[in-house]
C-alpha positions in Angstrom: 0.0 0.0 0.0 1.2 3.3 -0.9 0.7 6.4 0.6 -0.1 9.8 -0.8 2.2 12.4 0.6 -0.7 15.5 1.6 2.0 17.7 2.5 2.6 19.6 6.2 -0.5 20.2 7.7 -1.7 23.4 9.2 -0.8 21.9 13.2 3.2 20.4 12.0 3.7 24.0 10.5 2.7 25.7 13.6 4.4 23.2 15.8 8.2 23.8 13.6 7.1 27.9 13.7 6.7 27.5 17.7 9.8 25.7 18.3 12.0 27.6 15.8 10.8 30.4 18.1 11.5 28.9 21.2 15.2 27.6 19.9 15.6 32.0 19.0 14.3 32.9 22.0 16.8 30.7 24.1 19.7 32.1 22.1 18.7 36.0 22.8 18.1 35.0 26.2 22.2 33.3 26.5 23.4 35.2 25.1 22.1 38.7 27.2 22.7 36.7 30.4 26.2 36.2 29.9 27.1 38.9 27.3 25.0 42.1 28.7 23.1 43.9 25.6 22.5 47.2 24.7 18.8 49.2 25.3 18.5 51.8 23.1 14.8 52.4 24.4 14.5 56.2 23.4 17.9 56.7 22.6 16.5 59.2 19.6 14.5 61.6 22.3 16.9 61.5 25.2 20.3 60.8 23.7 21.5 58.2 25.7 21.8 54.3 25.6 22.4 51.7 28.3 24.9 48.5 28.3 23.3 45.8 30.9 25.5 42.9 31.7 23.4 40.9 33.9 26.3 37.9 34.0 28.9 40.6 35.5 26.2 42.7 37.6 26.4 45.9 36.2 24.6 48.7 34.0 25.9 51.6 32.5 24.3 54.8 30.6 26.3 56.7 28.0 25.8 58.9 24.9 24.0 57.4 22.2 26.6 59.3 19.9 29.8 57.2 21.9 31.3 54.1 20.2 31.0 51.3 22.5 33.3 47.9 22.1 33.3 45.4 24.9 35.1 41.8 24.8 35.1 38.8 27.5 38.1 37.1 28.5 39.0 34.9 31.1 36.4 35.5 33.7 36.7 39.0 32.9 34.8 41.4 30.7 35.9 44.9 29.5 33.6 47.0 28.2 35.1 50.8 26.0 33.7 53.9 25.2 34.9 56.5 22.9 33.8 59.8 21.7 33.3 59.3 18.0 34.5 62.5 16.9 37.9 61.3 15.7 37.5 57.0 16.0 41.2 57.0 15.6 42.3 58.9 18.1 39.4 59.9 20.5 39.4 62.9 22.8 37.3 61.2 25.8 36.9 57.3 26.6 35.8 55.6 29.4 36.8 52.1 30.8 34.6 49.1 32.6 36.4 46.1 33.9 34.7 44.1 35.6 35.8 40.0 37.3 38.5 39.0 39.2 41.2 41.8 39.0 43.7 40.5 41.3 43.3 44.2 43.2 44.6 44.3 46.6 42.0 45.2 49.3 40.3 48.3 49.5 42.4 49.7 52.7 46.2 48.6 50.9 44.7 49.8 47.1 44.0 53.1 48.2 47.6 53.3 50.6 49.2 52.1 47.4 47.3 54.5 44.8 48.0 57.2 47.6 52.0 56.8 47.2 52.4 56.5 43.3 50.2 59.9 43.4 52.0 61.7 46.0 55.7 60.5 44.9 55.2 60.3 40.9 55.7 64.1 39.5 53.9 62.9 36.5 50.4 62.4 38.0 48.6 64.9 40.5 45.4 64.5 42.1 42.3 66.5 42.2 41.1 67.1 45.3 42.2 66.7 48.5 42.4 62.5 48.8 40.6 59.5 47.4 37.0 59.5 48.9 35.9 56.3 49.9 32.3 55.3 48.4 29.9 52.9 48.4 27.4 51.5 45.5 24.0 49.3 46.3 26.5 48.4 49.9 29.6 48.0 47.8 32.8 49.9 48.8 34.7 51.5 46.7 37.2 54.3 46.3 36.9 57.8 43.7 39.7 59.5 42.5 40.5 61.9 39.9 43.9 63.0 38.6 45.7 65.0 36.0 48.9 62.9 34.1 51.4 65.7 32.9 52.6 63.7 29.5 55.0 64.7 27.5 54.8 67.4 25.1 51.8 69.0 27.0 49.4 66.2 26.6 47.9 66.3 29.7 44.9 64.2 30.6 42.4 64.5 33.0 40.8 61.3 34.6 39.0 59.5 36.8 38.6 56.2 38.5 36.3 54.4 40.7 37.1 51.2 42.5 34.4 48.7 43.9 35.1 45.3 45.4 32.5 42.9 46.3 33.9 39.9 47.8 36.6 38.4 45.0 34.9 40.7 42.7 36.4 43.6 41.5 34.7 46.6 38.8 37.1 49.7 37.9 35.5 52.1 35.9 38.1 54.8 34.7 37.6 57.6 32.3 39.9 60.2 30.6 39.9 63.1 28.3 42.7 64.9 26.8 42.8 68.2 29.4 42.6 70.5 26.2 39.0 69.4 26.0 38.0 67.9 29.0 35.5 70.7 29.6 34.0 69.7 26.2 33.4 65.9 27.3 33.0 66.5 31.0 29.4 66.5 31.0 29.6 63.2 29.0 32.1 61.5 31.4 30.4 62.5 34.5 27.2 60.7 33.1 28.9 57.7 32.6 30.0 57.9 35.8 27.3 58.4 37.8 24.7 56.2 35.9 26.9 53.4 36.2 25.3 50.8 39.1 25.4 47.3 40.2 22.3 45.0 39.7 21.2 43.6 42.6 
């Protein structure tokens, strides 16, 4: 007895439609738990996107105009920003790291950061002394210097330190001090939006 081949009916179509969309919906769901993803949720009317990384616990706003690159690597991801004026040699960047960074603790980091400051002529700090901070109950340390290069290309930066058990996140951003005041809006906001998720 032969059969006659009727085709796919109507219920095997939408049973391979449901679980290509389930097989999809798996992949977008790995692959923002352990590579972050980007929002851009009203980036046209405010200006500004946001970089979630849920596998590293942390989110970050920055302007929608910015380049943004990030890469994973041995426990570790780091995630870069850049003005996008001049892609080759940007003005302003800032800097994420986030995994196990080998940092000393807080107490010994900031002694440490204190002594290159004080005794290398090439970097000087603005303010008074590293302010200890904390973020969602994680300490940290905030710092922001000046490093004389040579030539007269001075940059301005800044850097926050957070530890959280073995878990380290440095966020560090700089701008050429010829047009800091042009980015410093910008680098402020990356600073100040970037938070842990709890």
């Amino acid at each position: 007895m032969i059969k006659e081949d009727k085709g796919t009916t109507t219920s095997e179509k939408l049973i391979i439609v449901a679980v290509i969309v389930a097989i999809a919906g798996a992949g977008i769901f790995y692959l923002v738990e352990n590579y972050g993803w980007l929002s851009s949720k009203n980036a046209e009317e405010t200006g500004y996107e946001t970089f979630y990384s849920q596998k590293y616990g942390f989110y970050l706003t920055y302007p929608a105009s910015w380049a943004l690159d990030n890469m994973e690597r041995m426990g570790t991801i780091m995630v870069m920003l850049r003005e996008n004026s001049s892609p080759t040699n940007p003005r302003a960047q800032a800097r994420i790291t986030a995994g196990s960074l080998g940092y000393p603790p807080l107490d010994n980091l900031k002694r440490d950061l204190d002594n290159m400051l004080e005794n290398n002529e090439n970097y000087n700090l603005i303010g008074e002394e590293i302010e200890e901070i904390t973020i969602k109950g994680v300490p940290g340390i905030d710092f922001s210097f000046i490093n004389k290069g040579a030539q007269g290309g001075d940059t301005r930066g800044r850097m926050v330190i957070l530890q959280k058990d073995n878990f380290n996140y440095s966020l560090q951003t700089l701008a050429a001090e010829n047009s800091y005041e042009k980015y410093e809006s910008d680098l402020n906001l990356i600073v100040e939006n970037f938070s842990l998720i709890e």
